[in-house]
C-alpha angles and dihedrals in degrees: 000000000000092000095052085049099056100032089169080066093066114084085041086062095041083048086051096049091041094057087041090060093049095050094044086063081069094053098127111247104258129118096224091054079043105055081040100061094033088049085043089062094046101051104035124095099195109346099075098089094032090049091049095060095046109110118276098272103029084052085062116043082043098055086049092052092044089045087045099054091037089055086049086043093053095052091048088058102047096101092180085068103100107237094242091068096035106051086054092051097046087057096046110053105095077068096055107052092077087053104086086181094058117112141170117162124208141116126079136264123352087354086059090060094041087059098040079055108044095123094071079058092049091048093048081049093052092055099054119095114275090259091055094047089049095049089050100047090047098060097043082049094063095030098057089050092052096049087051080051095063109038079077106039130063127226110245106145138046089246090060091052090049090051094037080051099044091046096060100025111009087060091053080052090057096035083056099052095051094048092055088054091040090067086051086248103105134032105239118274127241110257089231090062097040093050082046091064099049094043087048088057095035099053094048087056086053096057102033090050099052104121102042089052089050098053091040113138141256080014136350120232119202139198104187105126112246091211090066101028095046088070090073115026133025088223124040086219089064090067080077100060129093102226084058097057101119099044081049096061095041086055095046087050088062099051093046093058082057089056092057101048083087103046087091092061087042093054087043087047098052097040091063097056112112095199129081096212094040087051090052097044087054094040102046094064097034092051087051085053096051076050092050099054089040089058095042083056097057 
């Protein structure tokens, strides 16, 4: 749908695919790179084809962290794993990741096959240089502790949204950053910019998911900020019924407007970057999340 919508988009994304299929002939042999760039296309929404035209080293150190995250992530969002097992796991998992017998399986679906197979991760992860691996295991280490924070904590404010936010976006932001300076190409990046970037992201996947995260099953979670949508409805589940439309939109609008407070950092961010590819894998997502708003506004 976005791509019909913007056909002068097209030959860029052929470009794109084309030069993706070229550079996944380089994937090293082994299964566990294999299992790690055939598991990366099946999870991400957006990252697979900006990943794949990142330098050698950078590719791969970038494909772990995403495949890391996704697999905390994964565990965050399982709401049929009783809090008591699952606070303990998210803040260990920077633990974890060295550990190629650990294993914990949930989630459904692709996720599900991400988890029964995180030793081939672990084993990927094992292989990166030593900044990589301490970047990495930094950020899965906060942001496992923030996501504990929050299973058991509501978002009210808009600061809870902002550190919700930070926790599971703003720290990719950071983990990015580090990992680009880490390969000599790029200064590093003030953590204000980077956490800009991933709130920027974040925050359009909020909104834009909104219905699937209210009717998930066996129970929804929800990360709209009460202290936004409580000016319009007295339920956040009302924003989903049709009586309730304008009120819905009013409400959107306003979230929305948050979104944009950081496309100023993300602008700032980006135009500092000194390589071409670093400065695609960073514009092409943020450029289908500008989309993204402007289509939610229409």
């Amino acid at each position: 749908m976005g791509v019909l919508s913007r056909p002068e988009e097209v030959p860029a994304l052929l470009r794109l695919k084309l030069a993706a299929g070229r550079i996944r002939r380089q994937i090293p042999p082994q299964d566990h790179w294999a299992f790690a760039y055939d598991m990366l296309q099946r999870v991400s929404r957006s990252f697979a084809l900006v990943i794949q035209q990142l330098g050698p080293d950078l590719r791969n150190a970038v494909c772990v962290f995403y495949l890391v995250l996704r697999a905390l992530d994964t565990v965050e969002d399982d709401t049929a794993i009783p809090n008591e097992v699952k606070l303990p796991i998210l803040r260990d998992f920077y633990r974890h990741i060295y550990n190629p017998d650990w294993l914990f399986s949930c989630g459904a679906n692709d996720y599900r096959v991400l988890m029964d197979n995180f030793r081939q991760v672990s084993t990927a992860f094992l292989e990166l240089g030593e900044g990589y691996q301490k970047a990495i295991e930094e950020i899965t280490r906060r942001m496992g502790e923030g996501m504990a924070k929050f299973i058991c904590t509501e978002v009210e404010t808009i600061d809870d949204y902002d550190e919700y936010c930070h926790y599971v976006a703003g720290l990719v932001g950071y983990g990015l950053s580090r990992l680009f300076h880490a390969t000599g190409t790029e200064d590093l990046a003030p953590d204000h910019l980077s956490n800009s970037m991933g709130l920027f992201l974040q925050k359009t996947n909020i909104i834009r998911d909104y219905l699937e995260d209210i009717n998930e099953i066996p129970r929804c979670r929800m990360f709209w900020p009460r202290e936004i949508w409580s000016k319009y409805v007295d339920k956040l589940e009302d924003l989903k019924y049709e009586e309730n439309s304008e009120k819905a939109v009013q409400c959107l609008n306003d979230m929305v407007t948050n979104a944009l407070i950081h496309a100023q950092d993300c602008l700032q961010y980006m135009s500092a970057l000194k390589d071409n590819s670093n400065f695609r894998f960073c514009a092409i997502p943020q450029d289908n999340g500008n989309w993204d708003l402007c289509y939610l506004l229409q």
